[in-house]
N, C-alpha and C positions, 0 to 999 in steps of 0.2 A: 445721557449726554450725547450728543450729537459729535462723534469721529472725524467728522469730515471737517470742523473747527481745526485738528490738530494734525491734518495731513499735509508735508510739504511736499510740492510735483519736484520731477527734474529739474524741470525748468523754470520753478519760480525758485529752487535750490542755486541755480548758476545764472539765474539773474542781478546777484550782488558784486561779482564782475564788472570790473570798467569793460574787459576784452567781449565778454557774452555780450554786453550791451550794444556794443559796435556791432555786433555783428547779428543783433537782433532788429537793429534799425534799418538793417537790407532786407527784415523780412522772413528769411530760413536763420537758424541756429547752424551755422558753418563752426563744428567743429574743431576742425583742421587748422579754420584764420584763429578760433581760441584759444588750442593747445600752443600754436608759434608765439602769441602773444601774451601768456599765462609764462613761456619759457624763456622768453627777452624779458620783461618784466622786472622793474628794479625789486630788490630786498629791503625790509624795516626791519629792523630788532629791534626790540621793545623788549627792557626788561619787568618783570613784573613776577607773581607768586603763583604756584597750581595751586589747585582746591580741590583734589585729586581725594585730599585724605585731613585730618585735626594740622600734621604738619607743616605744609602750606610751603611744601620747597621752593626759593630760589631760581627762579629760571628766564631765557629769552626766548620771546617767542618771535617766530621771523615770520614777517607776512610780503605776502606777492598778490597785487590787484585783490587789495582791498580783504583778502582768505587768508586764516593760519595755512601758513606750511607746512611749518613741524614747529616743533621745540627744543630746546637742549637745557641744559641745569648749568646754573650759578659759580664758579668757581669759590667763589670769594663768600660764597653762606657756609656759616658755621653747619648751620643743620642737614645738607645734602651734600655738598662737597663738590658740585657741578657735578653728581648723577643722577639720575632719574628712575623711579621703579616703573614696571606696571601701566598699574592704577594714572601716573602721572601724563604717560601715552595714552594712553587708552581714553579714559575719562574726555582726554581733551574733544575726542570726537561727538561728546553729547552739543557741543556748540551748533549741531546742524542737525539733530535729533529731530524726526517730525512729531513725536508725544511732547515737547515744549511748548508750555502756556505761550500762547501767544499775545495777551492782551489782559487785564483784570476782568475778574468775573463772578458771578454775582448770583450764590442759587434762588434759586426763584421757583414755588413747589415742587422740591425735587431736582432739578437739573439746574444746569449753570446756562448765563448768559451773559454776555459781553457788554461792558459798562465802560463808559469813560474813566480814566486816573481822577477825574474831579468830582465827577458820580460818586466815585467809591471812595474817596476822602471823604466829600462831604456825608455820604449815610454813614459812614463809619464812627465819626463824629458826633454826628447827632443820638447815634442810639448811645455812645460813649456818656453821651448829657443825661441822654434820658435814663439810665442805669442809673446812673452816679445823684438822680434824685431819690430813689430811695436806698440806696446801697451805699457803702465804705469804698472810698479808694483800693482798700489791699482785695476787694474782689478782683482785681484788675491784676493778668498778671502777662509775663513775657519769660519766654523758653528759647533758646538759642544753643545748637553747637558750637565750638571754636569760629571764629571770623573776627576780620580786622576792628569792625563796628560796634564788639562789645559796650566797650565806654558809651557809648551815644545809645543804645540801646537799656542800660544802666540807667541812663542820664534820663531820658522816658520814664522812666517807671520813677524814677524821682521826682519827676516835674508833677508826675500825675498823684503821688504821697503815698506810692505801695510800694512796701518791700520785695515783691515777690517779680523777681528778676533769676531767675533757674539754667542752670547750665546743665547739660548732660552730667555729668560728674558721678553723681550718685547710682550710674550704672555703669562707672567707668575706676576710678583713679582714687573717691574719695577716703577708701580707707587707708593706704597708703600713704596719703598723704598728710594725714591726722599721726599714723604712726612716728612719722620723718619729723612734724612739725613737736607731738609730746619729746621727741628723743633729743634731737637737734635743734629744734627752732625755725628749723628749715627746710624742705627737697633741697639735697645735691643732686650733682651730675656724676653720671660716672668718666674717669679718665681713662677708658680704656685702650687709648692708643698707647699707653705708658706702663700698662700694668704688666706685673709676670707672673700673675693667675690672677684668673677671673671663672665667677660662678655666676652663674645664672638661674635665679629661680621663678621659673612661671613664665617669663618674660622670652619671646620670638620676634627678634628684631628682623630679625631676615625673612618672614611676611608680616612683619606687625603695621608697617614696615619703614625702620627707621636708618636709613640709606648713610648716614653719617656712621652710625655705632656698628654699621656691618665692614663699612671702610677699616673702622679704627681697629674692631678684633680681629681684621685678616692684618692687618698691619701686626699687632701686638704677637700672633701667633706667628709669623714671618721671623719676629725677631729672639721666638722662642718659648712666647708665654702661654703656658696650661690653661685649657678651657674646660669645663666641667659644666655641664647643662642638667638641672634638676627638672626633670616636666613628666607626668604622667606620660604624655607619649613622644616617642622620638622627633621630633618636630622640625623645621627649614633649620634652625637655629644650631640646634645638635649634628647633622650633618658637618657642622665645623669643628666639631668639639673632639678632644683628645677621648671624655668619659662620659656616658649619659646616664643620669642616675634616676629611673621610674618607678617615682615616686608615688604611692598611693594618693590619690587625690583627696584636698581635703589634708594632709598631716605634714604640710611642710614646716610647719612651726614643731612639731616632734623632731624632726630632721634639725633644724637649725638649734634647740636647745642641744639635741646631744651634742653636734659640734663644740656650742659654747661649753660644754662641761668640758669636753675634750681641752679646750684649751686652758681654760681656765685652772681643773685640777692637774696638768701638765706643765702649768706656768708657761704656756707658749707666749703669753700677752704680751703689747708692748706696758711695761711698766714704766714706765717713764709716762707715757702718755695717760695713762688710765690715772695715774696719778696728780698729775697738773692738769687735766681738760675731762676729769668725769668724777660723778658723783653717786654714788651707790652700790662701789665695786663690793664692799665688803655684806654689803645685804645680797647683790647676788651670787656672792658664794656660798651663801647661807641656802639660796632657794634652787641654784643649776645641780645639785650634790642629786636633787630628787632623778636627771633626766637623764643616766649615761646613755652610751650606745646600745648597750645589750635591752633598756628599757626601750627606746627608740625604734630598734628592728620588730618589734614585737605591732609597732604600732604603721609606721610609716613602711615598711618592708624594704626596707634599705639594708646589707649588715651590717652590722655592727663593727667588723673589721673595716668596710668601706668609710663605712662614716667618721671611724678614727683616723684613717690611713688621707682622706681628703681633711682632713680638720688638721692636719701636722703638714701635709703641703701647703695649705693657705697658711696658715702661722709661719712658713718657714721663706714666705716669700715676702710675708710685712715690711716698711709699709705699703710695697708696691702689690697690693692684693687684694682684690676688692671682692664685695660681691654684690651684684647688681639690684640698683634701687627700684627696682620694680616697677610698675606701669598695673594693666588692667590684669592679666594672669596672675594666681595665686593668691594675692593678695591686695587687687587692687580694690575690688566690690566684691568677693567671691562667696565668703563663706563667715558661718559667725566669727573664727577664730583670725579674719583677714589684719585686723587693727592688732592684734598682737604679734601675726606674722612680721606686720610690717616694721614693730620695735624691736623684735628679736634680730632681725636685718642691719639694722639699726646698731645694736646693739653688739651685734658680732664685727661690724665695721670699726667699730671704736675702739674694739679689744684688739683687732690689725693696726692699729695707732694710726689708720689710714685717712683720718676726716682733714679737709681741707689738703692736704698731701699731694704732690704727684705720685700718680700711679693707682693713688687711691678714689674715694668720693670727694668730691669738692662745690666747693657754691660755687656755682658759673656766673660770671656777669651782665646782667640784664639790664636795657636801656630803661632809663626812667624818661618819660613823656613827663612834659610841661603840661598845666591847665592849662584851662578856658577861661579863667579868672586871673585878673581882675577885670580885666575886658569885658565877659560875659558873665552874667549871675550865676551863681551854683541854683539848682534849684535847692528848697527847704526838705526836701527829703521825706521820709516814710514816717508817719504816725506810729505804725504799732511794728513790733516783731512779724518775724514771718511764723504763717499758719502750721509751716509744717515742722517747726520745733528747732529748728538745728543751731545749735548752740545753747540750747537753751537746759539748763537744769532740770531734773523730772522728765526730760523730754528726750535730744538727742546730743547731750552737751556737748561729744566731741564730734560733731558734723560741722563741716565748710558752710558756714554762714552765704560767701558768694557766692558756693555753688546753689546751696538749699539741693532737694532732693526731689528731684523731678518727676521721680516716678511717681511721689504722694498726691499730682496734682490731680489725677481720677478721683483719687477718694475727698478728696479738697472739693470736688467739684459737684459729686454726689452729697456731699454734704451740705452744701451752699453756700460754702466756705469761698469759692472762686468764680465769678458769674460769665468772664471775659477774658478770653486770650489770644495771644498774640504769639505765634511758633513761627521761628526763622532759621533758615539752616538746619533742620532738623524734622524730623521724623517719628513723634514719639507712640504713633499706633505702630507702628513697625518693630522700632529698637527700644521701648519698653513691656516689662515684664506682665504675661496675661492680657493678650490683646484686647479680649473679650470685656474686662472691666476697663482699660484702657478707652474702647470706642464708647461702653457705657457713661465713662465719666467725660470726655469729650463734648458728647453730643446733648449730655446736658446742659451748659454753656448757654448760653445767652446769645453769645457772639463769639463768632471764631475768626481769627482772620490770620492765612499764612502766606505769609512770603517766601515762597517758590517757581524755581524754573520749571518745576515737573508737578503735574496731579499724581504726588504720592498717597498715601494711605491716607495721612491725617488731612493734608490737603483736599482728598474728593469728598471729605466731610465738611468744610468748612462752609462757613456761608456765603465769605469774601477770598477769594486766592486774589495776591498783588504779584504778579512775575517777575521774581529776582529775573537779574541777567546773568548769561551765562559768565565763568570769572574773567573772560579774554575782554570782555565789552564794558567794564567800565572803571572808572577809578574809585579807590576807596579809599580809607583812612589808612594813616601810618599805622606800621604796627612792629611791634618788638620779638616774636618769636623764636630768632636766633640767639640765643644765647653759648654762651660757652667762655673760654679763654677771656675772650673781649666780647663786652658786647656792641651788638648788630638791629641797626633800625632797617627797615624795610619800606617795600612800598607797591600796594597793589595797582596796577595801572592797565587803562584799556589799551588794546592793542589793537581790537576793528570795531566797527560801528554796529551799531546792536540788531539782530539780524531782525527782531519781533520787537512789540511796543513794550518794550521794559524802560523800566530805572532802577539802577542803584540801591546798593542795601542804605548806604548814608542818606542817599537821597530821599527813599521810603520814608526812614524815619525820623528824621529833619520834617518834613513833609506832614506825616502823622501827627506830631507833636503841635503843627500848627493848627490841624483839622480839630484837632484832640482839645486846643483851648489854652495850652502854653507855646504858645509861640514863641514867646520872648525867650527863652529858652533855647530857641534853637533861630537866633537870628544872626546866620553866620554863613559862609558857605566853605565847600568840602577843602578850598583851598587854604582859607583863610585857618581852618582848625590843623591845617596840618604843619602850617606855617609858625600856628602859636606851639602846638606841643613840642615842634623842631627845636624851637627857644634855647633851651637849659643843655642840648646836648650840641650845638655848635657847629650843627649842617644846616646847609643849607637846604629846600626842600629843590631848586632845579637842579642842583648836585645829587641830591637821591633819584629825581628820576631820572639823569642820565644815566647812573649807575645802578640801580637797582638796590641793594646792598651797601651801605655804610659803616667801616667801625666808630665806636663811639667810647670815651672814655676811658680810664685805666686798663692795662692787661693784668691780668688775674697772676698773683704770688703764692707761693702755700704758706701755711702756719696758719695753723687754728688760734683761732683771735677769742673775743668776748661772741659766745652766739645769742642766738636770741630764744635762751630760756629762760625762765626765772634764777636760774642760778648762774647763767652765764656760760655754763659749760654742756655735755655735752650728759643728758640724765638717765644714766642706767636705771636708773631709782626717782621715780615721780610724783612726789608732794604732790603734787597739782590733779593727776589720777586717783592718788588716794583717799585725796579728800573728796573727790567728787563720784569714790566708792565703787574705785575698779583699781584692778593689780595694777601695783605700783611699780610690780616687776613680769614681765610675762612671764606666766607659766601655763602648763597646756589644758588645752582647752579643745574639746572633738567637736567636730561641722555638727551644725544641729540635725540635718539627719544624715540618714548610712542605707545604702542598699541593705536588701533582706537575704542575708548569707545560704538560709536554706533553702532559698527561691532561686533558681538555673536562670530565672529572665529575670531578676533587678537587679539594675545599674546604677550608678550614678551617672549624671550626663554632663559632661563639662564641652565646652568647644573653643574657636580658638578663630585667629586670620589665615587669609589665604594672602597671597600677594599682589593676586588679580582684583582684589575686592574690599571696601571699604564700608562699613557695615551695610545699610542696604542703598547707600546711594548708587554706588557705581553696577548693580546689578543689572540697569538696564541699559547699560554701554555694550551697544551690539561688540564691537570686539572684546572687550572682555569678561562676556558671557559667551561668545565663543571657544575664547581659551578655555572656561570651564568647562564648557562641553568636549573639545578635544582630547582631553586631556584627563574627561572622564570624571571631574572633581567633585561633583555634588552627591556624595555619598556620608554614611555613616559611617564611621569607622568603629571595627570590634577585634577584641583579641580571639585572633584564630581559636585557642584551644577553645575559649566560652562557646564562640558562634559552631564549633563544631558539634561539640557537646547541644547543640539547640538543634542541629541538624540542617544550618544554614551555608550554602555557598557562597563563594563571592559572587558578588553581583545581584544575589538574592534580594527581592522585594519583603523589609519589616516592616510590622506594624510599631511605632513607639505609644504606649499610653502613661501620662502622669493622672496628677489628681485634678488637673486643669486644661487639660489638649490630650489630641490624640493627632497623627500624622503616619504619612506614608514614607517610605523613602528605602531606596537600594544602598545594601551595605559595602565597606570593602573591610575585607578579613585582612590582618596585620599582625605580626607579633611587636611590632614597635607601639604598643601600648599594652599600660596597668589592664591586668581582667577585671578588676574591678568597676571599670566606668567603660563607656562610649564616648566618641569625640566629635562633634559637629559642628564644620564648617560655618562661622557666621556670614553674610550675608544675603543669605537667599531667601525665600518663604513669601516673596512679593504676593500679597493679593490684591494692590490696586491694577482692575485691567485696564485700565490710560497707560500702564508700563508695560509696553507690549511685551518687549522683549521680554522680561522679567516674574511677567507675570504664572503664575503656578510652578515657578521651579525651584523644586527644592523645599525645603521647612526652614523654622528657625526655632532657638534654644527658647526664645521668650513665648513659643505657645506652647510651653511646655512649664514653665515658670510659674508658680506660683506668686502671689504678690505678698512680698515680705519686705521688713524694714528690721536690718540690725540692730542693736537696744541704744547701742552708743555712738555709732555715726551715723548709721540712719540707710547704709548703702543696700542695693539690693540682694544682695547675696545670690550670686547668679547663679552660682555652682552646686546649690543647694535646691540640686532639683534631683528625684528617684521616678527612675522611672520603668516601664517594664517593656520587654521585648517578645514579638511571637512573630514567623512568620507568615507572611499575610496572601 
């Protein structure tokens, strides 16, 4: 590919300036008349959302001749609180990034070439026809991270009669959220600005990074309340914490049964509540009897006195006591035993009488968007189930149907199971598991086409790249993400005019669907749908963009009501699991593999966030790959005693080998982790070179990953990688 496509000069950088323009029109670039008039220069604020990270904080962005200036965060969103991390700075400066596609492009044997927006509709199209004469619709599919576009995105893959609409999920959140939904019916939130103890397991909100929930626990801790962090290694998170409990990786569900034995055979529970809002208490006290502390320590290496001594302070703080619903550590995609983790969680919340409660877990209120209909036609929808089983009996019963599992779509695709796809907002040679079958199954494809600001990994494969714009340059769809108390509509909106030949993620796919052959389906535009879905919730759409941020609807009361399980309440005990021939109550269950205890070099490898970095997107934001460099952060971490014993210093260059990669990387020694495992930084391991910055720094956990699928949700079990250490 020809570089000098993706290079911006100085001075075609500061030709987007009204003031460089004047002063371009004499001839010389007079800096001097620039800077005076770049500094009289009236201000805009513009409210609008970063894309920094899946959260999509609340912010205004303030421009001066026609440039962002800076930005600052939302008061008034639920999810950031008007602050900003990082990532949220940082990022913003990929908006003038010279590696940004500048134009659609088209490979052509071997390299890319620059096409018109209608060029690349219409061949898009047409090969879409001519696939679709001998193939099935559900060959056809779409892959997308968080973004406001989902629905319309959705709405595609319906028009065209495939189910296969894929969210990251399945290397993220999915079993977690199968656990919350068999227990409760539902993910809550946690109220942790109210609580007076809170635990944490797995979960690093302070680089994960969730700017709200780091507000709320210095808040709660201010006003007195115990924090307790469970995480293999000392992590941003535990730096707040009263007690950090280093947990062998891999046995937090040991850890949480013994608890609930603790409390349960102690009668610490709230009985009242376990009595009126759960069903199964008296079957698991038949099955916690197996798990005390003293069994516990043997496993999870916690003691036994600890585990008792935190299990009578959280019961002793009910129901203002929570302990944290988790997210992607521990048990979000990690390990076979993730989906019981996540009911055990589950389950020890309900025993703090704390569901729905302040101080406890609670449903937060989320905006519901109006349709498209009756205005606009639904399309008829998908023929057959999706290929990669999820929900399905025999297959992956308790998997997120919306999310489906992304990472299967290699083998989907190797199979001929999937002919043509479509990746937005997302990266799955990178941030899925086994690169190697990952590009395999890619580049079998028929047709690839992704919509991105950058030639990422999967992007320099593809055959068509369409250039998302960067998120300051255009308007998109409402969107609901702030939830909490009350809920919060939103609204992403352009703030400068698009520096290169992009459009719109709405617009793309509006766009597509006409090229594609259902048009009628998307015969609307970006105002008009946001104006319909505004309907039912009783703003107006120039009121959200004056404001950014909306509340919407009732404020949230406690009392656990009717939930949404088959019994209504809150299921210690699951009919619904057992018929479909899994514990109906968890009990424990070991990672499917284990380092090899007589072997001085294996480990388990688990890793985690940084706060500078958002899986591999923001790796090539020169300043916040500087901070990693400063600061020295793209290392492996090992517990000192191990690495001594290996005869390795800090700073030393290993070698890591699994059964699927091998990689370089310098370590740094720490007693603030389990010896059991190493911990690796996610986002690094760039190998598309269009990412200059990014490029060769650092590894990542997923070439190290084997390609696995849990039996019952289907997730990838990330943390279920061994692997061995030598120095190199």
């Amino acid at each position: 590919m020809d570089h000098k496509q993706f290079t911006i000069s100085r001075r075609s950088f500061l030709k987007g300036t009204a003031a460089t323009t004047v002063a371009l029109s004499m001839g010389t670039l007079d800096f001097r008349r620039w800077a005076l008039a770049s500094e009289q220069a009236p201000v805009k604020r513009v409210p609008t959302l970063c894309n920094g990270c899946g959260n999509r904080c609340a912010i205004f962005a303030f421009v001066k001749n026609g440039r962002i200036w800076r930005i600052e965060g939302n008061k008034e969103a639920n999810g950031n609180q008007g602050v900003l991390c990082p990532k949220g700075h940082g990022y913003l400066h990929d908006l003038y990034n010279p590696n940004r596609v500048r134009g659609p492009l088209k490979r052509v044997n071997g390299r890319f070439e620059p096409i018109s927006w209608e060029q690349a509709y219409k061949e898009i199209g047409q090969k879409i026809n001519t696939l679709l004469l001998d193939n099935s619709p559900d060959t056809i599919f779409w892959v997308n991270f968080p973004q406001p576009n989902h629905a319309y995105a959705l709405r595609l893959m319906h028009a065209m009669r495939s189910p296969h609409y894929f969210t990251h999920g399945s290397t993220c959140y999915t079993a977690r959220n199968a656990g919350w939904n068999f227990t409760t019916g539902k993910l809550p939130s946690n109220d942790l600005k109210n609580a007076r103890f809170i635990m944490i397991v797995g979960r690093n909100p302070a680089a994960g990074i969730d700017l709200g929930q780091v507000k709320d626990i210095v808040k709660a801790r201010e006003e007195g309340a115990k924090l307790v962090v469970v995480d293999p290694r000392c992590n941003e998170t535990a730096i707040l914490a009263d007690e950090w409990l280093p947990v062998k990786p891999g046995t937090d569900l040991a850890l949480l049964l013994a608890m609930i034995n603790v409390i349960v055979e102690e009668k610490l529970y709230d009985a009242d509540f376990v009595e009126q809002h759960t069903v199964g208490f008296d079957q698991l006290e038949n099955e916690i009897i197996n798990y005390p502390p003293q069994w516990a320590e043997k496993v999870c290496d916690i003691p036994a006195e600890t585990i008792a001594r935190v299990a009578r302070q959280m019961a002793g703080e009910k129901p203002r006591s929570l302990v944290h619903c988790g997210y992607h550590g521990a048990f979000g995609s990690q390990y076979l035993n993730s989906f019981q983790t996540a009911r055990a969680v589950a389950i020890l919340n309900s025993l703090l009488g704390n569901i729905d409660r302040t101080g406890g877990v609670y449903f937060a209120k989320s905006a519901e968007l109006g349709e498209l209909q009756p205005v606009h036609p639904v399309p008829e929808g998908p023929l057959v189930p999706k290929a990669d089983g999820t929900g399905m009996p025999g297959r992956y019963p308790l998997g997120a149907y919306g999310d489906g599992i992304s990472h299967a779509i290699p083998e989907l695709a190797l199979r001929g199971k999937l002919k043509c796809g479509f990746v937005y907002h997302n990266n799955p040679l990178r941030t899925n598991p086994n690169p190697k079958r990952v590009i395999a199954g890619y580049k079998k494809l028929e047709l690839l086409v992704v919509i991105d600001p950058f030639l990422s990994e999967t992007a320099s494969i593809a055959h068509y790249v369409l250039p998302a714009p960067f998120y300051v340059e255009a308007d998109e769809a409402v969107d609901t993400n702030h939830s909490g108390k009350q809920a919060q509509v939103t609204l992403p909106q352009k703030a400068v005019e698009p520096v290169f030949d992009t459009r719109s993620g709405f617009q793309i796919i509006t766009e597509l669907g006409k090229a594609m052959g259902v048009g009628r389906y998307f015969n609307f535009t970006l105002e008009e749908a946001n104006e319909l879905r505004l309907q039912p919730l009783g703003v107006s759409l120039a009121e959200l963009k004056a404001k950014g941020v909306l509340p919407v609807g009732e404020v949230w009361k406690q009392g656990c009501g009717k939930l949404n399980t088959p019994s209504g309440k809150v299921e210690i005990y699951s009919a619904t699991l057992e018929r479909l021939g899994y514990p109906p109550i968890p009990r424990w269950e070991a990672p499917l593999v284990s380092p090899d205890e007589e072997d001085p070099h294996s480990f388990r490898l688990i890793h985690g966030k940084q706060a500078n970095h958002t899986h591999a997107m923001t790796a090539n934001t020169s300043y916040l790959m500087a901070i990693s460099h400063r600061y020295d952060l793209i290392r492996l971490w090992i517990n000192r005693a191990r690495a001594e014993k290996l005869g390795l210093d800090d700073g030393d260059l290993v070698q890591i080998t699994s059964l699927v990669g091998k990689g370089k990387i310098r370590v740094r020694l720490t007693e603030g982790l389990h010896p059991s495992c190493v911990w690796l930084p996610s986002g690094y391991g760039i190998f598309s070179k269009h990412l200059t910055t990014a490029y060769d720094q650092g590894v990542s956990y997923n070439d190290f990953l084997p390609t696995r699928f849990d039996p019952a949700v289907g997730h990838a079990m990330s943390s279920e990688i061994i692997v061995t250490l030598k120095k190199a």
